[in-house]
C-alpha positions as CSV (number, residue, x, y, z in Angstrom):
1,X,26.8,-12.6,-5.7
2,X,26.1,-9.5,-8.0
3,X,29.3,-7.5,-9.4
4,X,30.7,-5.0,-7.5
5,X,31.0,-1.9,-9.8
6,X,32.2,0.3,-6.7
7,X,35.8,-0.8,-6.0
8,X,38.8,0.5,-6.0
9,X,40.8,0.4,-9.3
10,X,43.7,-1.8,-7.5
11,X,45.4,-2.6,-11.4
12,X,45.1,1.0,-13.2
13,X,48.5,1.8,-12.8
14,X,50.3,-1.3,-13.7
15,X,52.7,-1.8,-16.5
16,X,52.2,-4.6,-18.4
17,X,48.7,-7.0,-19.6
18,X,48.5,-8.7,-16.5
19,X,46.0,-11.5,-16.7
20,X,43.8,-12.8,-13.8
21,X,42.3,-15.8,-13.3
22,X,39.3,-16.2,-13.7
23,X,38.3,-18.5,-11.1
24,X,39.3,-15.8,-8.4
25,X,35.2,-14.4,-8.6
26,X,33.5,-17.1,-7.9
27,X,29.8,-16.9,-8.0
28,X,29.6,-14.8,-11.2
29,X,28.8,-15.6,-14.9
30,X,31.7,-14.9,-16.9
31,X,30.5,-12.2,-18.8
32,X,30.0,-10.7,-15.1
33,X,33.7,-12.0,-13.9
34,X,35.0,-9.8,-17.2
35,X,33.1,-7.0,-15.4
36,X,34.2,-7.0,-12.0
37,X,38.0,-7.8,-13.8
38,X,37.6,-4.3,-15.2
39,X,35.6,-2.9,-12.6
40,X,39.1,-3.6,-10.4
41,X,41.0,-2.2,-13.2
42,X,42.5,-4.7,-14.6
43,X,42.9,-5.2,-18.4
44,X,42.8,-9.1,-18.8
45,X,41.6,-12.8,-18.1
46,X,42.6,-16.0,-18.7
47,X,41.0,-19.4,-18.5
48,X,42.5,-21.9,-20.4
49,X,39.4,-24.0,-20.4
50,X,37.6,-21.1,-21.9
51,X,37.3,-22.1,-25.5
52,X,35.0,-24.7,-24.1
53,X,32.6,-22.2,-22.8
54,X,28.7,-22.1,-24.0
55,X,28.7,-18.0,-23.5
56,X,32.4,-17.4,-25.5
57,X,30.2,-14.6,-28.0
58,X,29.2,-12.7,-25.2
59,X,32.0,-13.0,-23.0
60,X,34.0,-11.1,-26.7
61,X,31.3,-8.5,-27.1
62,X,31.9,-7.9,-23.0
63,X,35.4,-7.5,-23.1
64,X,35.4,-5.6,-26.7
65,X,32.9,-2.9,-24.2
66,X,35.2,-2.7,-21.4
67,X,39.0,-3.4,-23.0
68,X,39.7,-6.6,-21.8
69,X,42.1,-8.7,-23.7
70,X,41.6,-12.4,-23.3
71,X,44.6,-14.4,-22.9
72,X,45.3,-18.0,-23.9
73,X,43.1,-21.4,-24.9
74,X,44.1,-24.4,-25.0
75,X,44.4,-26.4,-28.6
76,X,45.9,-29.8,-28.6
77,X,48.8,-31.6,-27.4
78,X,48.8,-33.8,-23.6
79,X,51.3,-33.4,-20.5
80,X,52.1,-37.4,-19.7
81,X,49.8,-38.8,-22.5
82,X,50.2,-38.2,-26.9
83,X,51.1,-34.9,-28.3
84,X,52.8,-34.0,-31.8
85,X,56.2,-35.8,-30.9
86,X,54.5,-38.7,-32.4
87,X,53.7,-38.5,-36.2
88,X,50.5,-40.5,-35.7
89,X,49.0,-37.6,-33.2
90,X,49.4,-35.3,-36.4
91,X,46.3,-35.3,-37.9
92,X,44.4,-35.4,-34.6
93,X,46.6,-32.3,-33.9
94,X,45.4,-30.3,-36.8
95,X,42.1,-31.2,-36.4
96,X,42.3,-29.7,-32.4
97,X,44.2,-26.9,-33.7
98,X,41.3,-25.8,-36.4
99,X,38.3,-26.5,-33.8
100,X,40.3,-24.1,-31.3
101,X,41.1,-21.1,-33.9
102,X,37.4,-21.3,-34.2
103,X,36.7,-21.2,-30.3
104,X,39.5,-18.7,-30.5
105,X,37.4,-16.2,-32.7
106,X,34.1,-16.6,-30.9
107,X,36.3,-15.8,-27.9
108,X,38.2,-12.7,-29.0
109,X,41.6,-14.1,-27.9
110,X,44.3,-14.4,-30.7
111,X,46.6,-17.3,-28.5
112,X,46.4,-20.6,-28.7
113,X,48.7,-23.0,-26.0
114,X,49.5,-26.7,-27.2
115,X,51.3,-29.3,-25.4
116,X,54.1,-31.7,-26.7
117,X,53.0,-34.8,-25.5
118,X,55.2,-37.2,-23.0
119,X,58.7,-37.9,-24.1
120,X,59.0,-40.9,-26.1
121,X,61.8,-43.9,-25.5
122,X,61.6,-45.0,-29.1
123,X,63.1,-41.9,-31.4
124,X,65.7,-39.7,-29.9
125,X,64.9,-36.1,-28.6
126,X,66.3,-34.5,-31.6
127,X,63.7,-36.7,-33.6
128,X,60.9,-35.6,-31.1
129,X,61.0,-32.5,-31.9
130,X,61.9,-32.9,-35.3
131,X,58.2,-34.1,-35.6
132,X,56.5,-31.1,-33.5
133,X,58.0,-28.6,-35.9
134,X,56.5,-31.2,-38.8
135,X,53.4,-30.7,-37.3
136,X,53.3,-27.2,-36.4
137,X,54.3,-26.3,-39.9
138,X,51.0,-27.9,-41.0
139,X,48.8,-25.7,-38.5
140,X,51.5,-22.4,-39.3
141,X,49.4,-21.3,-42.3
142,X,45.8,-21.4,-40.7
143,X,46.9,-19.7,-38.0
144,X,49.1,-16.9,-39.7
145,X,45.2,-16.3,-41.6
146,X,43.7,-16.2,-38.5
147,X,45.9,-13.8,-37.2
148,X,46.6,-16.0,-34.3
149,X,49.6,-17.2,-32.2
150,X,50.1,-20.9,-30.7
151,X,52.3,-21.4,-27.8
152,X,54.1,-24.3,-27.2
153,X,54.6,-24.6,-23.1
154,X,57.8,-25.7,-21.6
155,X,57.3,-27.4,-18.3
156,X,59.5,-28.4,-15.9
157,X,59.9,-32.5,-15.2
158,X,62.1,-32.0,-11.8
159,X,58.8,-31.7,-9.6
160,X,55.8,-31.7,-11.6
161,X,55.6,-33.0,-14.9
162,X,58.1,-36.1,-14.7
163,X,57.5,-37.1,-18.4
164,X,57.2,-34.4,-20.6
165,X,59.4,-33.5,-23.8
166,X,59.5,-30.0,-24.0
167,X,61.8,-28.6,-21.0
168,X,64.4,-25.9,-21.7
169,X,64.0,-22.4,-22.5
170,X,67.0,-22.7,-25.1
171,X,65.1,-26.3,-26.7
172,X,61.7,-24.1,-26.8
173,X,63.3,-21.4,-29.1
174,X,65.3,-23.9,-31.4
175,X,62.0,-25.6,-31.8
176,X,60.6,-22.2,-32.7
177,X,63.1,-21.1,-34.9
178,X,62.7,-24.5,-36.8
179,X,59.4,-24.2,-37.7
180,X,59.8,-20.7,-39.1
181,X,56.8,-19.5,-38.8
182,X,55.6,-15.9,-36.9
183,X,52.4,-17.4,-35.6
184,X,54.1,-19.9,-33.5
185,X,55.8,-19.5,-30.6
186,X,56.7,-20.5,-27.0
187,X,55.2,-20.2,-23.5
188,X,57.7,-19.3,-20.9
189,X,56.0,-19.9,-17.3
190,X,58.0,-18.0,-14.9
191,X,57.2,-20.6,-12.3
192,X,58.7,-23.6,-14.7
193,X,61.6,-22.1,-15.8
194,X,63.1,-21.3,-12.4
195,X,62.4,-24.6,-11.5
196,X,63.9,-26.2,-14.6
197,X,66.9,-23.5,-15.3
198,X,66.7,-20.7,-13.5
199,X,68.4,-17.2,-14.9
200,X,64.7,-16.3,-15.9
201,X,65.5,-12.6,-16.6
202,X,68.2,-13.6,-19.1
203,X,66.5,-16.0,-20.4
204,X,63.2,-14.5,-21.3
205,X,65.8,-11.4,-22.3
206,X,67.7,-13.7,-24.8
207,X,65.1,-15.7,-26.5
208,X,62.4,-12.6,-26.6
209,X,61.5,-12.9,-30.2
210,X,60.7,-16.6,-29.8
211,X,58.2,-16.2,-26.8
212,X,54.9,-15.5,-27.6
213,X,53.0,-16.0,-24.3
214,X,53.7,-15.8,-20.2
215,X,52.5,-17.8,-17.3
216,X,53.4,-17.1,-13.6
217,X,53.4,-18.1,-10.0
218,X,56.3,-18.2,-7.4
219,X,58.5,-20.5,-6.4
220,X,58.4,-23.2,-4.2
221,X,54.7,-23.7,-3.9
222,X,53.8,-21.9,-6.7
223,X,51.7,-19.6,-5.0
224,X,51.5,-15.8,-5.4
225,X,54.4,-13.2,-5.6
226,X,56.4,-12.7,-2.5
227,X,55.8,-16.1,-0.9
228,X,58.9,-17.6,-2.8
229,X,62.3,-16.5,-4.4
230,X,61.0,-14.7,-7.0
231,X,61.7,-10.6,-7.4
232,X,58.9,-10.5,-9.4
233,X,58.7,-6.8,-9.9
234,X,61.9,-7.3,-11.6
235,X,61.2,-10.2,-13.6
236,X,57.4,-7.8,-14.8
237,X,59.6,-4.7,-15.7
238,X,62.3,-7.0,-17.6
239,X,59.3,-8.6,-19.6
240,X,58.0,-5.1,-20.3
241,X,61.8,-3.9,-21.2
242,X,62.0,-6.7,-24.1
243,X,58.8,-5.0,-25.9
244,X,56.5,-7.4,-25.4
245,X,53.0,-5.9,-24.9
246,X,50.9,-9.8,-24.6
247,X,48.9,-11.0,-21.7
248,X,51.5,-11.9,-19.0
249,X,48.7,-14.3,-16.8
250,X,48.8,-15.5,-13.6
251,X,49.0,-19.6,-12.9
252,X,49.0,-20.7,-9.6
253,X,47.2,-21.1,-6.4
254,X,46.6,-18.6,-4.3
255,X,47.5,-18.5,-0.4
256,X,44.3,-20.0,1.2
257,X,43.3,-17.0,3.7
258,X,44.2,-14.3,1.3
259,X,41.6,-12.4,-0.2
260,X,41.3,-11.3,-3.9
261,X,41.5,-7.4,-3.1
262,X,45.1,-8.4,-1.3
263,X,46.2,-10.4,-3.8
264,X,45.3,-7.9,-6.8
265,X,47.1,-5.4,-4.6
266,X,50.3,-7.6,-4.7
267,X,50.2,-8.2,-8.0
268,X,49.4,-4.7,-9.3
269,X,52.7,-4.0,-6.5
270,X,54.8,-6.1,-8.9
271,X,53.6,-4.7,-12.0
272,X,53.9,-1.4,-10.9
273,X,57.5,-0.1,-11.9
């Protein structure tokens, strides 16, 4: 199906980088999904898979045209499987680190998001992320040239992600703080954190200077604003009160029967303030 320049600019009035998801235009090429993003008006994508992609140059020249900021890739790091809590995954970590900096700049997006790996029964948690900072601090400088930021996501392990290491909103930033460096940082998902510790306002209020990326989706199901417990126009405008000015990007499915001009509407709703 060919773009539709001759829409209604649903997201022109919103307050914060609200990133869509790709996958929502189905049936264009993604230098013609950035097209019809800014054709609705809004000022940002986000396909973690997108570093992979055979078109990345032209998808950056696109969005450099229109304004649209890219929002994060993934680098390195597994949910369930290895990640940097184990010092033999370091060097494969640097490795996936460097070949995503370089997707990264082909791309246009300056955010990287790794994964901790699965939590480990033979070193203590402490130890665990003793060896993430290790690792991190090895990537730290080539991402501080590159201008870039990684994110390290918490998840939560009560419904979705039994397993994983990285949890808590209070770990994430003492993991931060640890490795010292400004181009590495954590990824509070919204959807996560309620699920794991809920007080999400204070939370991302408290450990602002440590988060470096957002996810979101509502809770339970983990669907689109106002089909859970989540007031998410307060939850944008709080984001937007602690200065931060990255992509805030959307992560979850949306309700089956709902079409993408509703659910742009509801989300430009929530980010209107």
């Amino acid at each position: 199906m060919p773009v539709k320049h001759d829409v209604e600019k649903i997201g022109a009035g919103i307050k914060i980088k609200l990133a869509v998801m790709s996958g929502w235009f189905p049936g264009l090429s993604h230098v013609e999904m950035v097209e019809q993003v800014a054709a609705y008006g809004f000022p940002a994508f986000e396909n973690l898979g997108a570093g992979k992609w055979e078109d990345k140059e032209a998808v950056r020249d696109k969005c450099a045209e229109l304004g649209i900021t890219v929002g994060a890739i993934s680098c390195s790091g597994t949910i369930v499987g290895d990640g940097p809590v184990n010092p033999a995954f370091h060097d494969t970590f640097v490795a996936e680190v460097k070949t995503a900096i370089g997707n990264a700049k082909a791309l246009g997006t300056r955010t990287l998001l790794a994964l901790t790996g699965a939590e480990r029964t033979d070193m203590t948690m402490a130890e665990q992320m003793a060896n993430v900072a290790k690792a991190a601090k090895r990537v730290a400088p080539m991402l501080e040239d590159a201008g870039m930021v990684m994110t390290f996501e918490t998840l939560n392990v009560k419904k979705d992600h039994k397993g994983y290491a990285l949890v808590y909103s209070n770990q994430a930033a003492e993991l931060v703080q640890s490795i010292g460096s400004p181009a590495v940082k954590f990824l509070f998902d919204v959807y996560h954190q309620q699920i794991s510790e809920g007080d999400v306002i204070r939370n991302l209020t408290d450990y602002k200077n440590e988060i470096g990326h957002y996810h979101f989706g509502d809770n339970p199901g983990r669907h689109e604003p106002g089909t859970g417990e989540l007031n998410y126009k307060n939850i944008f405008k709080a984001i937007a009160d602690t200065g931060y000015t990255g992509c805030v990007s959307a992560e979850f499915s949306k309700t089956k029967d709902l079409s993408v001009e509703d659910l742009l509407r509801i989300l430009a709703d929530c980010a209107t303030f």
